[in-house]
N, C-alpha and C positions, 0 to 999 in steps of 0.2 A: 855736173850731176845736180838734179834739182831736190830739194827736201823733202821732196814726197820720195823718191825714188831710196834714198838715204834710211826713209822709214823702213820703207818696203825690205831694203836687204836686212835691216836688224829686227825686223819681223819673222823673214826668213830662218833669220839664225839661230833665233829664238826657239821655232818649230820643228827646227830639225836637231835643236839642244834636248829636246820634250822628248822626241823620236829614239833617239838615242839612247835619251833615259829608259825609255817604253820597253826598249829593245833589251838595254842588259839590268833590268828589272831582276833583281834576285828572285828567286823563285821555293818557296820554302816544301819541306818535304818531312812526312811524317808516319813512322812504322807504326799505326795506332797497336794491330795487334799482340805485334812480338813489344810492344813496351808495356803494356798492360799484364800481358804472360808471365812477364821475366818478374815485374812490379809484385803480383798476386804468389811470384811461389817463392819470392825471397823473403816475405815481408807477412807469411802466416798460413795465407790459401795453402799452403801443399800442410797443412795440421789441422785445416778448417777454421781459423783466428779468425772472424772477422773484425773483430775488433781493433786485434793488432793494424790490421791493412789500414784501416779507416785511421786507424792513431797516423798512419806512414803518409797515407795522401793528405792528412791537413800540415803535415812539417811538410813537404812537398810543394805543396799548393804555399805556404809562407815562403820557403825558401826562394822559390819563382820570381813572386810579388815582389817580395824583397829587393833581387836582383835588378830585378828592370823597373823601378819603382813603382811598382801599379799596387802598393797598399790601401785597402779600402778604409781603415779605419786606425786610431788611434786609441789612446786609454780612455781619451773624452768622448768621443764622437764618432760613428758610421757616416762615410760620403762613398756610396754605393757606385763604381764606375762602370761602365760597361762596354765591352768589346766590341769592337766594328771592325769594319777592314782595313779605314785609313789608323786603326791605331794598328795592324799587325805589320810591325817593321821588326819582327825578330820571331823566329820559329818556336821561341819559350815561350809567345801566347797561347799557340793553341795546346799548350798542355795546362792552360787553366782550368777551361772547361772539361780538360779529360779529367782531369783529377779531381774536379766538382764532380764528375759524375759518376766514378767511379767510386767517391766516398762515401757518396747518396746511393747508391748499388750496396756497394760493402756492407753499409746499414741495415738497409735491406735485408741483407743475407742475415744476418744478424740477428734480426728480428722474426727471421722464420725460422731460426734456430729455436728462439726462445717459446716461438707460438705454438708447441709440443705441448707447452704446461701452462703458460699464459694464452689461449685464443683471442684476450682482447689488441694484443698485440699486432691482430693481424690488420687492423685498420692503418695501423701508424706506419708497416710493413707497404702499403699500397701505395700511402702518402708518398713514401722517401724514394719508390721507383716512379711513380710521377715524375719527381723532381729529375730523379735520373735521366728520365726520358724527356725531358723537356731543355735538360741541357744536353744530352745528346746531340738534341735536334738542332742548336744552338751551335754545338760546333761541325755537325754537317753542314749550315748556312754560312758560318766561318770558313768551311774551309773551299766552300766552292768562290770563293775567291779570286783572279786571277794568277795572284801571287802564290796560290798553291797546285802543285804539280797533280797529273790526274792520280796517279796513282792514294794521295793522298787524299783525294776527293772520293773515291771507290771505299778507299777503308773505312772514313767516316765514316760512308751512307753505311757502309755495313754493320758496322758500330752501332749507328741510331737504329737500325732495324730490330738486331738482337735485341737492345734494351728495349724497344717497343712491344718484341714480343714478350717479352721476360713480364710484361706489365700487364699484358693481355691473355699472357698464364696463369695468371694467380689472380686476373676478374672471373678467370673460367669464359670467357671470349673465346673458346677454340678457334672459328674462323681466322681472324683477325691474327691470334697469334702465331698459328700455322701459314697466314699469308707471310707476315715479316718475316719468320724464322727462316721461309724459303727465301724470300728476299735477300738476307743474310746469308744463305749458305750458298747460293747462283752466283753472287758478287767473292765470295771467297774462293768458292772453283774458278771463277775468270783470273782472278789473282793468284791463285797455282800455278796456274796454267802457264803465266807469263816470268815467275820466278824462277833463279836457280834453286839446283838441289839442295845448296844446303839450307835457304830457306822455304822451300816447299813443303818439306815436313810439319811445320808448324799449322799453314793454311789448311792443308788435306787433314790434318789431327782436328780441328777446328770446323771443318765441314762432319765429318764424322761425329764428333760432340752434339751436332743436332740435329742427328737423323732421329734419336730415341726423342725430341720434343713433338716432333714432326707428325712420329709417328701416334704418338700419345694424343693431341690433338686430333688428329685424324680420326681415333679412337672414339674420343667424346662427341664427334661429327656425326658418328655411326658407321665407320669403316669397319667390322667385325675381325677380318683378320690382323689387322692391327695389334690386336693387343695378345696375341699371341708371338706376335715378332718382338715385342717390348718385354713378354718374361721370359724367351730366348736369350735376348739382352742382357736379361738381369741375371740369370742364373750365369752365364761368361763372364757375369763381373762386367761389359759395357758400359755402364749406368753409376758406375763406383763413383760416387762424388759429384754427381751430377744435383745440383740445388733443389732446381724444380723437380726434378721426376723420382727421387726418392721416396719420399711417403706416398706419392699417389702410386707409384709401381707395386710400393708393399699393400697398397688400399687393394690395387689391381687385382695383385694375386692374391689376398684372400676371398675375393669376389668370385675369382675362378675357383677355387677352391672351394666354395660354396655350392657353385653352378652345377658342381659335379657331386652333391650329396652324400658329402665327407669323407670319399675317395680323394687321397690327397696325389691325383694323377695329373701329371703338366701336359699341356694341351699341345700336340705336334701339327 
């Protein structure tokens, strides 16, 4: 056996050691919806806290760091790192970004709580969904990864959509937020579709949460029967706790309520 041929098998073995790896390649897998759910109604959303949540996602978001050492900073100094694919070798990175973004969302809410009595709030309220939507988008790119399963790749995109559109409701962009929100809610029905019952309730709950964005947009588009189907909505109590579409539902129907020259008659 000649030394070249000597190369050749330990090349071989090499390639098929890589193959191997390739093959049983863990493959990471992530509930974005039902953890964010579970996260928002233990932790304040089922009382309206935003506060509280955002206090939960930064112990959250350290606790993480912490564990798998990816601390950005010190008492002295920021050394900003950032995520890629060859640093995700553990399924607790992509709940970086989730919980970046949902703390920047939280805020958010927060600040449209407060924009009732403060309107200059509302500038800082757009910033912090920015931010949201930009790490959204961050770990949709994460997660289409090889290393992450499809199903985890569906939930982001849907993920980054909502927040897209949730950013593009509150510039008054109707278009734009009525495309995402559908975006969002197409990608949630395919995921019904393919779960068992006893997580299907959630998705189907989750689609239904933005038919009333949908349809409010639609509204501002100039769909007319629109906003008859939205104080339908509201008068059932559908809408109950819904962020975006509360004050503009109560703008709504005093609008109608105007329209009808002080006859206080809901429109069938």
């Amino acid at each position: 056996m000649t030394t070249d041929d000597v190369e050749l098998k330990v090349e071989d073995g090499k390639s098929n050691q890589q193959s191997d790896v390739a093959v049983h390649q863990k493959t990471f897998s992530m509930e974005i919806l039902h953890i964010i759910k579970e996260a928002q109604q233990q932790h304040g959303l089922r009382h309206g806290d935003y506060q509280r949540y955002r206090s939960y996602c930064s112990r959250k978001l350290r606790r993480i760091r912490k564990s798998l050492h990816f601390i950005q900073a010190s008492k002295h100094r920021f050394q900003g790192k950032k995520l890629t694919e060859e640093t995700l070798t553990d399924v607790r990175f992509l709940y970086i970004p989730l919980m970046m973004a949902e703390r920047a969302w939280g805020y958010a809410m927060q600040l449209k709580q407060e924009a009732n009595t403060e309107p200059r709030k509302k500038f800082h309220l757009i910033a912090r969904l920015r931010k949201a939507s930009k790490i959204a988008n961050d770990l949709e790119l994460l997660c289409e990864s090889s290393k992450c399963d499809a199903r985890t790749k569906l939930e982001s995109q849907a993920y980054a959509a909502w927040i897209k559109g949730s950013l593009y409701f509150e510039l008054q962009e109707w278009q734009n937020a009525m495309e995402f929100f559908r975006i969002s809610q197409t990608i949630y029905e395919k995921l019904s579709e393919a779960l068992n019952e006893e997580e299907v309730v959630l998705y189907k709950h989750r689609v239904e949460e933005l038919i009333p964005n949908i349809r409010y947009c639609a509204y501002n588009i100039g769909d007319e029967t629109a906003i008859n189907d939205l104080l339908k909505m509201r008068l059932a109590g559908k809408t109950a706790g819904e962020d975006l579409l509360s004050n503009a539902l109560d703008f709504g129907f005093q609008a109608q309520v105007l329209k009808c020259r002080g006859s206080e008659v809901l429109l069938e």
